[in-house]
C-alpha positions in Angstrom: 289.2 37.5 148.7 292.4 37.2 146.3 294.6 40.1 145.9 295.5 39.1 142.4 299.0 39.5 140.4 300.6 41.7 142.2 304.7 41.6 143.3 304.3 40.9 146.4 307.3 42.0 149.0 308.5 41.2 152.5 311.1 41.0 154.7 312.5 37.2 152.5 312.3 38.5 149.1 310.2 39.4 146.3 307.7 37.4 144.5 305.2 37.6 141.8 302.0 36.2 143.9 298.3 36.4 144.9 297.5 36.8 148.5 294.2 34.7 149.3 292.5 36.3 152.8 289.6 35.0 154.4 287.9 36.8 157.3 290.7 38.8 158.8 293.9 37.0 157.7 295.9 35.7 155.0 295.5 31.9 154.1 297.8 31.6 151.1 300.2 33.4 149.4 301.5 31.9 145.7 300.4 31.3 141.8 297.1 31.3 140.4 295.2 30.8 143.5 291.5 29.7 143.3 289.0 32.5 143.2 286.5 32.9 145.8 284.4 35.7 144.1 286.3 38.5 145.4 289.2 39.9 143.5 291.4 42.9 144.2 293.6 43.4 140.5 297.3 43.8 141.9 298.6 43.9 138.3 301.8 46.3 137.9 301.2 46.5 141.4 303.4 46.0 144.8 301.7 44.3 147.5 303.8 44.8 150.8 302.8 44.2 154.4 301.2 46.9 156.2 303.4 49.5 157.9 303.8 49.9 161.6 304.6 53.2 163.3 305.9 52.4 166.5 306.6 56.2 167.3 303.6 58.8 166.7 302.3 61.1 169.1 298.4 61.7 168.8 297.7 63.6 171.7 294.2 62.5 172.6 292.7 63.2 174.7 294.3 66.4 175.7 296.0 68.7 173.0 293.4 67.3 170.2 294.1 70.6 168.5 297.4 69.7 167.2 296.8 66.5 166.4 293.9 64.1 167.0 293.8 60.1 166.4 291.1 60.1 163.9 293.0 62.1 161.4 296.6 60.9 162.9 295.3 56.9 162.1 294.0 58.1 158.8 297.5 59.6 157.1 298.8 56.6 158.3 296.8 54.5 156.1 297.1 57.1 153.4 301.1 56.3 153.6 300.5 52.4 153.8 300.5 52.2 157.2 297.8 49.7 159.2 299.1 49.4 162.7 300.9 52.5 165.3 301.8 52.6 169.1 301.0 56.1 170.6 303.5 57.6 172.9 302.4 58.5 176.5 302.6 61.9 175.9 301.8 64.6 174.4 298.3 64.0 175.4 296.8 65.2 178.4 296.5 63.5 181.5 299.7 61.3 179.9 299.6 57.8 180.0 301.6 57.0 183.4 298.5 55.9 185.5 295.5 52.8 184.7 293.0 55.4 185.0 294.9 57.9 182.3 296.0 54.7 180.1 291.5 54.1 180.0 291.0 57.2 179.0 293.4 57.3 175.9 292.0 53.3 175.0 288.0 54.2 175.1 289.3 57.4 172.8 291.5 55.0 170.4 288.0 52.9 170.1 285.8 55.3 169.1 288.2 56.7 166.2 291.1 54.8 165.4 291.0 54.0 161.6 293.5 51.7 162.2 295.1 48.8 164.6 296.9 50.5 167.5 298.9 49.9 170.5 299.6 52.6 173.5 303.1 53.2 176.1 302.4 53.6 179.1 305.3 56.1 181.1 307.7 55.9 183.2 308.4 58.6 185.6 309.0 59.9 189.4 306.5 58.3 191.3 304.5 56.0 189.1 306.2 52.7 189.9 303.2 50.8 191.6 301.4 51.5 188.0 303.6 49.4 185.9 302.2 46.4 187.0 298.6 47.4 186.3 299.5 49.4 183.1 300.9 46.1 181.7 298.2 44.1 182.8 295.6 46.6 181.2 297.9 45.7 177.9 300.6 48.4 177.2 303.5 47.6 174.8 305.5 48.5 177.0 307.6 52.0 178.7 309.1 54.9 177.7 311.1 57.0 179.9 313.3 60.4 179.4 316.8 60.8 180.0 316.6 64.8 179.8 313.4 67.3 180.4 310.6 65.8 178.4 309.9 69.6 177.3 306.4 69.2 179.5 305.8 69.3 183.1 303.8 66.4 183.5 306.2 64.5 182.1 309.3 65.2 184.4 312.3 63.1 183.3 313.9 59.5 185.3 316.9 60.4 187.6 319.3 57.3 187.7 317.8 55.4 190.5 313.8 56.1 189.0 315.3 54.6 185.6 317.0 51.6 187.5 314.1 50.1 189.9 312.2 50.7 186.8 314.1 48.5 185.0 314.0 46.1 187.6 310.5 46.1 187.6 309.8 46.3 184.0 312.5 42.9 183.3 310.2 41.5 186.0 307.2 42.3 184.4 308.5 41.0 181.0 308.1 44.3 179.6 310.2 47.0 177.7 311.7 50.4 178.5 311.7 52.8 175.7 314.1 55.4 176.2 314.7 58.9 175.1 318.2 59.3 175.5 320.1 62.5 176.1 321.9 62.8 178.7 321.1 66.6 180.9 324.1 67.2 182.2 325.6 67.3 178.7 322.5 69.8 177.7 322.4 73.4 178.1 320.6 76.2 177.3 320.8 78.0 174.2 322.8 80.8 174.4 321.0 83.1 171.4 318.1 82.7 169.3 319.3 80.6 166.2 319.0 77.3 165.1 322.7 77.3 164.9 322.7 78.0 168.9 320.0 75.2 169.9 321.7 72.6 168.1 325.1 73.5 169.7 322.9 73.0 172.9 322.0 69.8 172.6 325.3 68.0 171.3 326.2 64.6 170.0 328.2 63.6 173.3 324.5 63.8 174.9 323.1 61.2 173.3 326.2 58.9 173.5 326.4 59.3 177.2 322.6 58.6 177.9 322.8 55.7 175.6 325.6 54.7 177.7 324.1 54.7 181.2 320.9 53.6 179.6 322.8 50.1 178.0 324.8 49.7 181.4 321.5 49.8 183.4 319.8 47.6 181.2 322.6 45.2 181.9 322.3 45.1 185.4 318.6 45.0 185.4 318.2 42.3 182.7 315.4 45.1 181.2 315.0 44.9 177.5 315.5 48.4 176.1 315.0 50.1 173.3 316.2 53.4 172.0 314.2 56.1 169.9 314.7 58.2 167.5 318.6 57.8 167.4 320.6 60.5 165.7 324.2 60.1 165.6 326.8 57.4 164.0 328.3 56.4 167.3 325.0 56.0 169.5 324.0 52.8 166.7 327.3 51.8 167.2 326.8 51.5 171.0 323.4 50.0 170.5 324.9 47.2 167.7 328.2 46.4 169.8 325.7 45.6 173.0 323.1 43.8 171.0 326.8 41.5 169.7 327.6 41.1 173.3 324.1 39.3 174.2 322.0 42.6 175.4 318.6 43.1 174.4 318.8 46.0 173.0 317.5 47.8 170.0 317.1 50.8 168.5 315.3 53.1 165.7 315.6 56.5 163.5 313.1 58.5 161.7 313.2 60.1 158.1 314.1 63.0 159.0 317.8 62.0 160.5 318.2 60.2 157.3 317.3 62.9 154.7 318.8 65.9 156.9 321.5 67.5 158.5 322.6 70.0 161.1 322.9 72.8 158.3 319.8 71.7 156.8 318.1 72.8 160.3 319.4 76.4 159.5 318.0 76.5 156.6 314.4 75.7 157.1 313.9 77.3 160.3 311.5 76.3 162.8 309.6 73.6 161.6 312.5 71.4 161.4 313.0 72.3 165.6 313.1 68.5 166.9 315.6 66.9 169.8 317.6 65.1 169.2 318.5 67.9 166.4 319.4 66.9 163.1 323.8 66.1 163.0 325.9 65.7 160.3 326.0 64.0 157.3 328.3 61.6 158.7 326.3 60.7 161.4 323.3 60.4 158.6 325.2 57.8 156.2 325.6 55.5 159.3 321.7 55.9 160.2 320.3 53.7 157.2 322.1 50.8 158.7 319.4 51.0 161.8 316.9 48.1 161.7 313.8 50.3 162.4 312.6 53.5 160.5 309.3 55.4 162.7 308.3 58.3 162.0 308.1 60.4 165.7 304.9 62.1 164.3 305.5 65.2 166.7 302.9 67.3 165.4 301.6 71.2 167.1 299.3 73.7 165.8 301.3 75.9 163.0 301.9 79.3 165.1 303.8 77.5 167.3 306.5 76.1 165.0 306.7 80.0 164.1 309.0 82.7 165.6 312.0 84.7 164.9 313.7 83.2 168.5 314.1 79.6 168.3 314.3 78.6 171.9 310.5 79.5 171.6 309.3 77.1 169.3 307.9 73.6 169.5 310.5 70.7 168.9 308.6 68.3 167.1 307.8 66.7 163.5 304.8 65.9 161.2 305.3 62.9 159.5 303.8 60.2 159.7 301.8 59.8 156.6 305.0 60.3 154.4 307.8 57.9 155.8 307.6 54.9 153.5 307.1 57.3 150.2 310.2 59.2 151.6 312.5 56.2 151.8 311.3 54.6 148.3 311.5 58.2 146.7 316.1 57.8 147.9 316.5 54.6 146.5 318.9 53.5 149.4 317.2 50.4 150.3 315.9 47.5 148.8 312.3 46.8 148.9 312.9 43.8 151.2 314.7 45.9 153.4 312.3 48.8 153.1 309.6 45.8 154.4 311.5 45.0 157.2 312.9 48.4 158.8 308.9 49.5 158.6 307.0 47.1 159.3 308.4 43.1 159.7 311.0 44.0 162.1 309.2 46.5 164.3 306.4 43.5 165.5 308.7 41.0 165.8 310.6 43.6 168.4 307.4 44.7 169.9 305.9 41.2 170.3 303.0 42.3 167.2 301.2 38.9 167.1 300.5 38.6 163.6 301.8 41.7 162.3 304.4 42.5 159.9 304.6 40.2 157.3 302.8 38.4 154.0 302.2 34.9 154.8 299.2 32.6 155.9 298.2 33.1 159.4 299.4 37.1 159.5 296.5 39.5 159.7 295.6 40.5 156.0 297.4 44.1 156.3 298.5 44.9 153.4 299.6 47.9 151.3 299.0 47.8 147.4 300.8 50.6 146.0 301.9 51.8 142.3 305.6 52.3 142.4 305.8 53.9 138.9 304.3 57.2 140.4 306.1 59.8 142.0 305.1 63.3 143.5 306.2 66.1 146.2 304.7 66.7 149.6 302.2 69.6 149.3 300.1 70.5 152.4 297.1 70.1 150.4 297.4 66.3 150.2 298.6 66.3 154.1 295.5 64.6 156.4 296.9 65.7 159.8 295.1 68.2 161.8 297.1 70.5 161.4 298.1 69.6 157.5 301.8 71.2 157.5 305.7 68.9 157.2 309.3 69.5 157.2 309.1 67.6 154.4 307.5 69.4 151.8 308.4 69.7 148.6 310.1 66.5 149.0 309.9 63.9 145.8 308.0 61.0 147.0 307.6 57.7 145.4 304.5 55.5 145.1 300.9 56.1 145.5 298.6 54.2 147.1 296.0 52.4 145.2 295.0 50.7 148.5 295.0 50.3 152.2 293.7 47.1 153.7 293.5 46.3 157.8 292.7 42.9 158.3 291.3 42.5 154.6 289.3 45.8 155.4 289.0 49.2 154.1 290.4 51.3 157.2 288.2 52.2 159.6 288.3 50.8 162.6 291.3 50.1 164.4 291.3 47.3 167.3 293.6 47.4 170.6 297.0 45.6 170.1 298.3 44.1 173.0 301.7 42.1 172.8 302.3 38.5 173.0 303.7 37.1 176.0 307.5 36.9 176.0 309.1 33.8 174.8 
């Protein structure tokens, strides 16, 4: 198959090229490659590598009626996405035991439309399952700092977060961390959005990111940190990563296209933790080297209610996030490559993943950058089709998905490479 004259874009640079695949991956990328028969027509087309969503929560098995992976997998291919790691929870039993991590793998078989990857948990009590879990083939950990805003998911006191580390550097693994620290939280004191965002505060973040960077140290555990919302915590992440640590981190849309007032506004479907911050803190957040979604999704009435401490925290987004950041125009289209797709597998150890050249799986997204459009919950393919985001101008449609050359349709089990 040729994918034929279209401007091709990755993480290097742009390029006017064909993209020759044979069987599942790419075997040449230039000028007037031969024709084998097959031809996609690229022309006044961009051809860039397939995105990868290293932060969505599909909640199967368990709470399939907010969100299930068969229509979770399938906006992500509507947005140009062709690979995802699901989070441990918000499915139920979560994924912090072999037996829990089968269960959610046999379920991403049967109805994945596209390649995936699973975290397995860390919390209280599950050490002696790390070992197993990465075995079995997780990506790798996440952890939280703070209540994970479910029971079964209780969060890691100091030590629990330490001999995890330990264990996870040992394992060659990852710890993905959700950081706010709780003794900076508190309780709401009224129903507003105003009053849950002063409850959750900036200084939370910074201080869990600190303990979390400091233990990583000592531990020699690769980390990573999620959905990071203010200017200084990517400071502390980018002034250890200059010092030698192994340590990363990411943002989502919504920190980049929002902020604390904007929160008011909307009302209860923008409820999410960390909580929007200011537009200070958002400037600094395109600088971060990763852009996921955290595809948080619930069932409408529960994102609805005069009190806010009573709503879900969570966002729907998943199928949006690369039409989002074309539609500002702040990045370049090599960045815009890289922060969703390149430099998320290379971090993740995505064999193959990521990138337009010959031996990468053929994932591509072929997409017609002249259009633009607004979010409408009509066009939404979540289970429960509604987004902060709409009404938001959106840039590119998508003239076509490929997975591994292939139409979507059925996702296979990523595991990550051994580390090098």
């Amino acid at each position: 198959m040729i994918v034929r004259g279209g401007t091709v874009v990755t993480a290097r640079g742009v390029e006017k090229a064909d993209v020759a695949v044979s069987g599942d991956q790419i075997t040449a990328v230039g000028l007037n490659l031969a024709d084998d028969g097959v031809e996609i027509d690229a022309s006044g087309l961009h051809v860039f590598p397939g995105g990868i969503d290293s932060h969505v929560h599909f909640n199967e098995p368990g709470r399939t009626e907010w969100e299930d992976i068969a229509h979770g997998s399938s906006a992500l291919a509507a947005g140009g996405c062709t690979s995802f790691v699901d989070m441990p929870l918000n499915s139920l039993p979560v994924t912090t035991t072999v037996e829990a991590f089968d269960l959610k793998l046999e379920a991403m078989k049967r109805s994945s439309k596209v390649d995936f990857g699973l975290w397995g948990g860390l919390v209280p009590g599950n050490l002696d399952q790390l070992e197993p879990l990465v075995r079995r083939g997780v990506m790798g950990f996440k952890a939280f700092m703070c209540p994970s805003g479910i029971d079964e998911f209780p969060a890691c006191d100091k030590q629990t977060l330490r001999e995890g580390m330990m264990r996870i550097a040992e394992l060659g693994s990852i710890l993905l961390v959700h950081a706010e620290d709780p003794s900076e939280l508190r309780e709401p004191r009224g129903p507003a959005a105003r009053d849950f965002i002063a409850s959750r505060p900036a200084r939370a973040e910074l201080a869990a990111i600190t303990v979390a960077v400091e233990t990583a140290g000592a531990t020699g555990s690769p980390l990573h940190v999620v959905h990071v919302s203010t200017a200084h915590g990517a400071e502390l992440i980018d002034a250890a990563t200059r010092l030698g640590a192994d340590t990363s981190g990411e943002t989502c849309p919504h920190y980049l296209l929002y902020t604390d007032a904007d929160m008011e506004r909307i009302g209860g479907i923008a409820k999410c933790a960390p909580p929007f911050r200011t537009s200070v803190d958002r400037e600094r957040l395109w600088r971060m080297p990763m852009i996921v979604s955290d595809h948080s999704p619930s069932a409408l009435g529960l994102k609805q209610d005069d009190d806010f401490r009573k709503i879900w925290g969570g966002i729907s987004s998943c199928q949006s996030t690369r039409q989002l950041l074309l539609a500002t125009r702040r990045l370049d289209l090599p960045t815009l490559a890289a922060v969703t797709s390149t430099n998320i597998a290379r971090r993740f150890r995505m064999r193959n993943k990521g990138d337009i050249a010959p031996g990468f799986d053929a994932d591509l997204w072929i997409v017609d950058l002249d259009r633009e459009d607004v979010i409408r919950s009509e066009d939404l393919l979540y289970r429960s089709p509604f987004s902060v985001h709409e009404g938001q101008t959106i840039r590119g449609r998508t003239i076509k998905t490929l997975v591994r050359g292939e139409e979507p349709g059925s996702g296979r089990f990523i595991r990550p490479a051994a580390r090098s």
